[in-house]
VMD Tcl script that builds the backbone (N, CA, C; Angstrom):
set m [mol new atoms 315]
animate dup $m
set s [atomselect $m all]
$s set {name element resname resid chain x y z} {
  {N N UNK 1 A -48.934 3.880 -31.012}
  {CA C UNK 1 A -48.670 4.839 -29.956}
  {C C UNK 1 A -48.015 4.150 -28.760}
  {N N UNK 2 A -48.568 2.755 -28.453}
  {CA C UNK 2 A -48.242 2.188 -27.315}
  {C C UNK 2 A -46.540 1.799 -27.413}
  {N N UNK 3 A -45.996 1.471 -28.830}
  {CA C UNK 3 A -44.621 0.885 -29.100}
  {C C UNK 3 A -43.645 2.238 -28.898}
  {N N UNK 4 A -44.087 3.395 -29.022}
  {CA C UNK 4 A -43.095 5.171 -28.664}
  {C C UNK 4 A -43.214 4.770 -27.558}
  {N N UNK 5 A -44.475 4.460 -26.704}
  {CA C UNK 5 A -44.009 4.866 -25.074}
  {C C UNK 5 A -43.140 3.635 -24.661}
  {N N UNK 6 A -43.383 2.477 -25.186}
  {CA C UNK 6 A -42.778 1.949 -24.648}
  {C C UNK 6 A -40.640 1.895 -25.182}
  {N N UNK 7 A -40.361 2.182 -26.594}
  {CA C UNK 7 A -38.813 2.635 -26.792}
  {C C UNK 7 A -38.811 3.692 -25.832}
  {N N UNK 8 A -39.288 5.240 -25.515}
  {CA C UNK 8 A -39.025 5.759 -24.835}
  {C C UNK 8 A -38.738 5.282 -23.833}
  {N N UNK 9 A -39.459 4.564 -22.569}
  {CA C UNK 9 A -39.191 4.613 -21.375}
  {C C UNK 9 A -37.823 3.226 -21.585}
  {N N UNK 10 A -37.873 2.195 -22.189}
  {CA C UNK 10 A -36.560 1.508 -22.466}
  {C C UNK 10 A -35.330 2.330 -22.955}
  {N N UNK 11 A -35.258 3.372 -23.504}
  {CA C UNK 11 A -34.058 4.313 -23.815}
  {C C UNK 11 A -34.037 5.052 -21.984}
  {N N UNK 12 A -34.613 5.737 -21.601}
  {CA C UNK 12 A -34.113 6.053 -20.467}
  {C C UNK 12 A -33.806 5.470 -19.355}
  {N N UNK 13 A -34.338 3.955 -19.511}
  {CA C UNK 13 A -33.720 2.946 -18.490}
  {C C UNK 13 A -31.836 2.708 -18.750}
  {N N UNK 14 A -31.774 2.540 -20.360}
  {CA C UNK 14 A -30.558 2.192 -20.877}
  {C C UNK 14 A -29.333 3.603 -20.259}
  {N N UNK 15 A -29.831 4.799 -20.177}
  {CA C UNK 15 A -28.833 5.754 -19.265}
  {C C UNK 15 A -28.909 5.915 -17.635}
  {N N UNK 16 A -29.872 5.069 -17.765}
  {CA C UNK 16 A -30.132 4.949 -15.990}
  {C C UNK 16 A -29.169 4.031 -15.513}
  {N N UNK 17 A -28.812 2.717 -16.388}
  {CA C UNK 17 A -28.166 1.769 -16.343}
  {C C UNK 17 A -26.774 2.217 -16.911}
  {N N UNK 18 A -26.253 3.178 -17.639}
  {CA C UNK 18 A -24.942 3.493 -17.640}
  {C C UNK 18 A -24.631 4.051 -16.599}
  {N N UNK 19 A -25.500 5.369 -15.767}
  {CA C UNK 19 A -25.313 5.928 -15.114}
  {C C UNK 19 A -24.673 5.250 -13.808}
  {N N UNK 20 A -25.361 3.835 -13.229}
  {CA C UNK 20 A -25.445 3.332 -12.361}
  {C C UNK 20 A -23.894 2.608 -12.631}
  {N N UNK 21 A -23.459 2.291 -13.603}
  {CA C UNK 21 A -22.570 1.626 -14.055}
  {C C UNK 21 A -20.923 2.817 -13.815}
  {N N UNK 22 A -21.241 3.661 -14.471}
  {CA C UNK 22 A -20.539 4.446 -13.822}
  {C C UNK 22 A -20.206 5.069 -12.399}
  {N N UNK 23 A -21.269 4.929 -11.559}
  {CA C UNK 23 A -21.335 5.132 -10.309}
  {C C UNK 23 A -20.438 4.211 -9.541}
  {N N UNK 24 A -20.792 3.141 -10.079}
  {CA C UNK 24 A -19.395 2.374 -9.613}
  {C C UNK 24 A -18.559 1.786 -9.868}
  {N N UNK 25 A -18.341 2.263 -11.000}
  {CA C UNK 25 A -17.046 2.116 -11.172}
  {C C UNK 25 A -15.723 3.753 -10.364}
  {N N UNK 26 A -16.927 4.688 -10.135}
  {CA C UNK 26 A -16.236 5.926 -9.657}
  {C C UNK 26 A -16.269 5.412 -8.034}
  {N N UNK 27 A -16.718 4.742 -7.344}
  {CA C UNK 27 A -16.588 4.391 -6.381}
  {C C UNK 27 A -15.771 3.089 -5.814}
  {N N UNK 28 A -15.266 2.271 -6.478}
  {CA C UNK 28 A -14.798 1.302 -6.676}
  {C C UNK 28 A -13.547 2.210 -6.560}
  {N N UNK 29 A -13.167 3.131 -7.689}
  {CA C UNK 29 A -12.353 3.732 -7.553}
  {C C UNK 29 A -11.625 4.490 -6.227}
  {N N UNK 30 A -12.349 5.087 -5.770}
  {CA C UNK 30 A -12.472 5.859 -4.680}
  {C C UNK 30 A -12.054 5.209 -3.184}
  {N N UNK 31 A -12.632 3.870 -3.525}
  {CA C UNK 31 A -12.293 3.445 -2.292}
  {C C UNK 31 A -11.655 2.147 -2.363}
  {N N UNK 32 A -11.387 1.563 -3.399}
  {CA C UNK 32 A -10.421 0.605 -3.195}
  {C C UNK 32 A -9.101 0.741 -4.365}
  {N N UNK 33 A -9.087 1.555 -5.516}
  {CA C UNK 33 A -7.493 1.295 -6.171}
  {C C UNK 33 A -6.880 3.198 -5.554}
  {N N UNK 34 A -7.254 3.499 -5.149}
  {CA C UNK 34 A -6.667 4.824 -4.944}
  {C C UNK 34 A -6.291 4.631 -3.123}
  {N N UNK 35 A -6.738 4.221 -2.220}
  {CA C UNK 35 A -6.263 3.846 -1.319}
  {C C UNK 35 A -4.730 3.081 -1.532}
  {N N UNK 36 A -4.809 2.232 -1.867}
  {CA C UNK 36 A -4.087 0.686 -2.308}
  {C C UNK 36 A -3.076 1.774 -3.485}
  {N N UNK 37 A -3.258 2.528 -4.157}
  {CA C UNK 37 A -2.011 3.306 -4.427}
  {C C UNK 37 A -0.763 4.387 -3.826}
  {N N UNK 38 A -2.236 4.506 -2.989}
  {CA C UNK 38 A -1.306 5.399 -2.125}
  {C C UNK 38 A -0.343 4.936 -0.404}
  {N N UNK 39 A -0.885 3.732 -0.101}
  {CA C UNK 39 A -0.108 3.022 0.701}
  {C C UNK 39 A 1.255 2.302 -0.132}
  {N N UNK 40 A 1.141 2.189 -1.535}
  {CA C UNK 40 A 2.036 1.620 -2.223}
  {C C UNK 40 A 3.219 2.827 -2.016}
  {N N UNK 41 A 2.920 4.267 -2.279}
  {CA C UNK 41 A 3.569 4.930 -2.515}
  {C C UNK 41 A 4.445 5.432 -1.049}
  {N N UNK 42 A 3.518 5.167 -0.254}
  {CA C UNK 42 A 4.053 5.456 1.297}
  {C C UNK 42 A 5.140 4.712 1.660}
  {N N UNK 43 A 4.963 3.265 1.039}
  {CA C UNK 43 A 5.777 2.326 1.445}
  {C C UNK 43 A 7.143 2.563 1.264}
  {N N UNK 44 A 6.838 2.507 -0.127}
  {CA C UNK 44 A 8.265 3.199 -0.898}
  {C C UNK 44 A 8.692 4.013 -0.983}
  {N N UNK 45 A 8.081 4.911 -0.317}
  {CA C UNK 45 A 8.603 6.449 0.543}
  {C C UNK 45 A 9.556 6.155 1.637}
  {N N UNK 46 A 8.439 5.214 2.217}
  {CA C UNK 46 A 9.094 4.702 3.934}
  {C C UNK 46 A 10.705 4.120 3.286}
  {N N UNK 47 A 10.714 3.160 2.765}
  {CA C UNK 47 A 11.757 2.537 2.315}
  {C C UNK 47 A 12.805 2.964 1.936}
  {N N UNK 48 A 12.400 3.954 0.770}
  {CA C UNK 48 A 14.025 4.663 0.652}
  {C C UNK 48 A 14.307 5.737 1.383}
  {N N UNK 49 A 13.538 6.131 2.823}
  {CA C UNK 49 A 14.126 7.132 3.432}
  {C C UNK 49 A 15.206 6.588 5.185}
  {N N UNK 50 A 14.623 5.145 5.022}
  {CA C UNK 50 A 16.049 3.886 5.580}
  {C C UNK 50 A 17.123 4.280 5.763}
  {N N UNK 51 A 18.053 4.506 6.388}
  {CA C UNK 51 A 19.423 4.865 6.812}
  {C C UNK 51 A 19.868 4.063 7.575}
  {N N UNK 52 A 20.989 4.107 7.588}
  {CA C UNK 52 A 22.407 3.558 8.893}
  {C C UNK 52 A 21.824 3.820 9.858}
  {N N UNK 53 A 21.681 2.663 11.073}
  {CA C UNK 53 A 21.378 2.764 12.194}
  {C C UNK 53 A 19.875 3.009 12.639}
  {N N UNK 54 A 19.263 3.134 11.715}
  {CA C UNK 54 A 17.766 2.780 11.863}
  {C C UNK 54 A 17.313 1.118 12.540}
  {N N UNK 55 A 16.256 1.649 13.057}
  {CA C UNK 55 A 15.935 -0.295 13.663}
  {C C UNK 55 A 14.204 -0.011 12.882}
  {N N UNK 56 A 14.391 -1.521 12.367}
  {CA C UNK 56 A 13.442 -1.811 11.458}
  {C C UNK 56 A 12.682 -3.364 11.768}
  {N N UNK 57 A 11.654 -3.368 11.583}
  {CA C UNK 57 A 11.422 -4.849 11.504}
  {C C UNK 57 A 10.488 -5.404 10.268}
  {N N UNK 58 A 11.299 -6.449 9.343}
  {CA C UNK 58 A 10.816 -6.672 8.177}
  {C C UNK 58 A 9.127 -7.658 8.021}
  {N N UNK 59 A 9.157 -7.747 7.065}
  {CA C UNK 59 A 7.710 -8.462 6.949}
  {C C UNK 59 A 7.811 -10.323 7.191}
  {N N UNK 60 A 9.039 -10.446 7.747}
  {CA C UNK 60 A 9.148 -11.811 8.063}
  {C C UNK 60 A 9.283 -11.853 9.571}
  {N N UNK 61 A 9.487 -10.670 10.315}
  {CA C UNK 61 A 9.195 -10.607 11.419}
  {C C UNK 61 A 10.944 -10.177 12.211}
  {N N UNK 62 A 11.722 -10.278 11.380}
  {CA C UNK 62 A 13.193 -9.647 11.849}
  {C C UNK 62 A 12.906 -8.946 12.323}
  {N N UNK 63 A 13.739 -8.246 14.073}
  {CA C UNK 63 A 14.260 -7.520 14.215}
  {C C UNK 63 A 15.287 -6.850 14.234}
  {N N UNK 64 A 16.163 -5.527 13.641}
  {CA C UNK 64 A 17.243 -5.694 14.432}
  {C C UNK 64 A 17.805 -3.850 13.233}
  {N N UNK 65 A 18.861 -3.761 13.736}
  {CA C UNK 65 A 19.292 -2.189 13.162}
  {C C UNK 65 A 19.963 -2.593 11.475}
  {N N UNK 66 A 19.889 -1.236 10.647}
  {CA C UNK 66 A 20.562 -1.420 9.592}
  {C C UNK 66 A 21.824 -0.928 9.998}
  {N N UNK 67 A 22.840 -2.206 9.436}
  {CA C UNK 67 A 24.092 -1.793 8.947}
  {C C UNK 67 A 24.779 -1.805 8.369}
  {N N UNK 68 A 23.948 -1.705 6.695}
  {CA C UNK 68 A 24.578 -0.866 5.623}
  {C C UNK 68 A 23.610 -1.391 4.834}
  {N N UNK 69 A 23.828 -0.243 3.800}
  {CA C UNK 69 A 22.975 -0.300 2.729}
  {C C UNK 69 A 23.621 -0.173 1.352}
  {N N UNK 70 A 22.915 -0.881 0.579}
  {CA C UNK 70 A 23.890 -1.179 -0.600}
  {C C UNK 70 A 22.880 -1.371 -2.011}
  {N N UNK 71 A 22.640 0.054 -2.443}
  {CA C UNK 71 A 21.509 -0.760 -3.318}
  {C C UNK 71 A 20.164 -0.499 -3.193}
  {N N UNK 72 A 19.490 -1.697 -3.555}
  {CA C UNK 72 A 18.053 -1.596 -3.322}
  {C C UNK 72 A 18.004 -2.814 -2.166}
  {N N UNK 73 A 18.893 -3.213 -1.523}
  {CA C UNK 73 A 19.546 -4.274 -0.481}
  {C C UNK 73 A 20.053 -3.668 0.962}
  {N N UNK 74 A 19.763 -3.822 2.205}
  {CA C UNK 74 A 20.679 -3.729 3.204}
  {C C UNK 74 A 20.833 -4.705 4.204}
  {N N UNK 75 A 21.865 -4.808 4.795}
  {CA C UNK 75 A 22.439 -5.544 5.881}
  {C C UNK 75 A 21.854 -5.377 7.313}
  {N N UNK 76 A 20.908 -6.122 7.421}
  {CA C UNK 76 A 20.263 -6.044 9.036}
  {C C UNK 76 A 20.884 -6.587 10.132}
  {N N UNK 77 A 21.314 -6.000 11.305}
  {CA C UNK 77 A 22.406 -6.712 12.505}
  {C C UNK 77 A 21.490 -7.382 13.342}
  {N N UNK 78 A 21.080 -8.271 13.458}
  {CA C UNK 78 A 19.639 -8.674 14.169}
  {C C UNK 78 A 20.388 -9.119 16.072}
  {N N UNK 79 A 21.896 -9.513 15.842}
  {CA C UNK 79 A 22.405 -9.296 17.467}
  {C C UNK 79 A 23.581 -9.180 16.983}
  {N N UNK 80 A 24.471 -8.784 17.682}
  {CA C UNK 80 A 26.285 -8.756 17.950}
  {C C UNK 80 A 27.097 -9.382 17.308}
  {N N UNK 81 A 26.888 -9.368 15.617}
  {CA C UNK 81 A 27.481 -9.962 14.817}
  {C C UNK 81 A 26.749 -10.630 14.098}
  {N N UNK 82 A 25.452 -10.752 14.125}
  {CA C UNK 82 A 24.595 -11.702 13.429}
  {C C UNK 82 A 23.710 -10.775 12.423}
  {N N UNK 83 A 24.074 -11.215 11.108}
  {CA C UNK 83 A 23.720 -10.088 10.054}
  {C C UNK 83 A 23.432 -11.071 9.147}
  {N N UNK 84 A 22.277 -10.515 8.371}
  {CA C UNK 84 A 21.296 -10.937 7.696}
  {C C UNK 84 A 20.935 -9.525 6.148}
  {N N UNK 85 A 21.181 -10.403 4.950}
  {CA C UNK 85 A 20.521 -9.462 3.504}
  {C C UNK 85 A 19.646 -9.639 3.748}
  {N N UNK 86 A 19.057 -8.306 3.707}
  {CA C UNK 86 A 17.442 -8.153 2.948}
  {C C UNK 86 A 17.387 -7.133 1.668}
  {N N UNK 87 A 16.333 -7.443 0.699}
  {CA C UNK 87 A 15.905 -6.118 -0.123}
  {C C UNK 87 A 14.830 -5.506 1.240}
  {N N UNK 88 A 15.114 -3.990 0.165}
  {CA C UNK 88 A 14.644 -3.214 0.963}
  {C C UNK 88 A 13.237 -3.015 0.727}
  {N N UNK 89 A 12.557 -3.844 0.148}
  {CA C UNK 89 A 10.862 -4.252 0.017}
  {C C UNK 89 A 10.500 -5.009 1.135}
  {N N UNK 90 A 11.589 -5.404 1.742}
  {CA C UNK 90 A 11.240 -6.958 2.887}
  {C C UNK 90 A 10.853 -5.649 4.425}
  {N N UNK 91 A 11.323 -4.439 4.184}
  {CA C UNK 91 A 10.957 -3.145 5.898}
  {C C UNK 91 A 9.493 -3.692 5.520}
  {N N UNK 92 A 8.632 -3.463 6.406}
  {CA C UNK 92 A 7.293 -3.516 6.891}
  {C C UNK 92 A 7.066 -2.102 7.744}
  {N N UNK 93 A 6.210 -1.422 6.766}
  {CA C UNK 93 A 6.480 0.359 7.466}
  {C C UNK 93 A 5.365 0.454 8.759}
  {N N UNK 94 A 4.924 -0.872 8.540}
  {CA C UNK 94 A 3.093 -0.919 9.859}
  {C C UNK 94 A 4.092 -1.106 11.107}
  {N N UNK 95 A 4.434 -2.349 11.085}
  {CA C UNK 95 A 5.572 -3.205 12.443}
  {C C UNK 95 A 6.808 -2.407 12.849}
  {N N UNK 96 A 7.802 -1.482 11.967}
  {CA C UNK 96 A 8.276 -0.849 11.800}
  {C C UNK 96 A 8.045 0.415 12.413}
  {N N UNK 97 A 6.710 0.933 12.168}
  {CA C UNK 97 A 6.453 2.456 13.040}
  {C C UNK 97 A 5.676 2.046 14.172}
  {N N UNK 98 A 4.990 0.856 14.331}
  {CA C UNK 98 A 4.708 0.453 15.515}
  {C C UNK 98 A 5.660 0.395 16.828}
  {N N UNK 99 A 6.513 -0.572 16.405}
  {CA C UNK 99 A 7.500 -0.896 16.988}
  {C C UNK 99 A 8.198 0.219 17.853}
  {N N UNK 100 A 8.665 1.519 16.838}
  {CA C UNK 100 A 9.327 2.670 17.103}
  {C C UNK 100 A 8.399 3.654 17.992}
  {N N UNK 101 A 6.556 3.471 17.834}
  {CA C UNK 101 A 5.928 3.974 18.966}
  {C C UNK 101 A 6.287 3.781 19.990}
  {N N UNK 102 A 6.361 2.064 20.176}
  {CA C UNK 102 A 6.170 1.739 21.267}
  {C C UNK 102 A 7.263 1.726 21.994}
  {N N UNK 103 A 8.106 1.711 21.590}
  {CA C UNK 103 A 9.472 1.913 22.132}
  {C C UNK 103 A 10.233 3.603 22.448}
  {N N UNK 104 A 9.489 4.473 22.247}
  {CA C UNK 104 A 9.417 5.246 22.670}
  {C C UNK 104 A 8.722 5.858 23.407}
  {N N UNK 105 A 7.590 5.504 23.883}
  {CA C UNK 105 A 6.610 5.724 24.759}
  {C C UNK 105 A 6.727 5.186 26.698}
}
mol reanalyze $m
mol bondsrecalc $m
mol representation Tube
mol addrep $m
């Protein structure tokens, strides 16, 4: 009698322990690859919506306006003739919309 109670209460530990297992993995989820996808997607939102004459500042710390785009590549004027390639993975959309706050404010 004593060996039933005891498989019983070890079988309902064993779904207590999936349960828990699943719990976080649904939370894990929740808060760290679904965040982290969706800033991915922002980025690359931000990125290809880039145009002529936009001022941007990349993740190396450039400043300066686009002038021209070519690609998945554009030409940053950083002063009065001084132009610099970047891909267009190198915008930084944080420094970038910062920047454009603050400079409008």
């Amino acid at each position: 009698m004593n060996s039933i109670l005891l498989q019983a209460a070890s079988g309902s530990g064993a779904y207590m322990q999936i349960i828990l297992m699943v719990a976080i993995v649904g939370i894990f989820y929740f808060f760290m690859i679904r965040p982290q996808q969706k800033k991915a997607k922002d980025a690359k939102k931000f990125s290809e919506e880039v145009k002529k004459g936009d001022y941007v500042v990349t993740i190396g710390g450039a400043h300066g306006r686009v002038a021209e785009m070519e690609g998945d590549t554009f030409i940053l004027e950083v002063e009065k003739g001084g132009r610099i390639k970047f891909s267009k993975s190198a915008i930084s959309m944080e420094s970038t919309a910062a920047y454009n706050k603050k400079a409008s404010a």
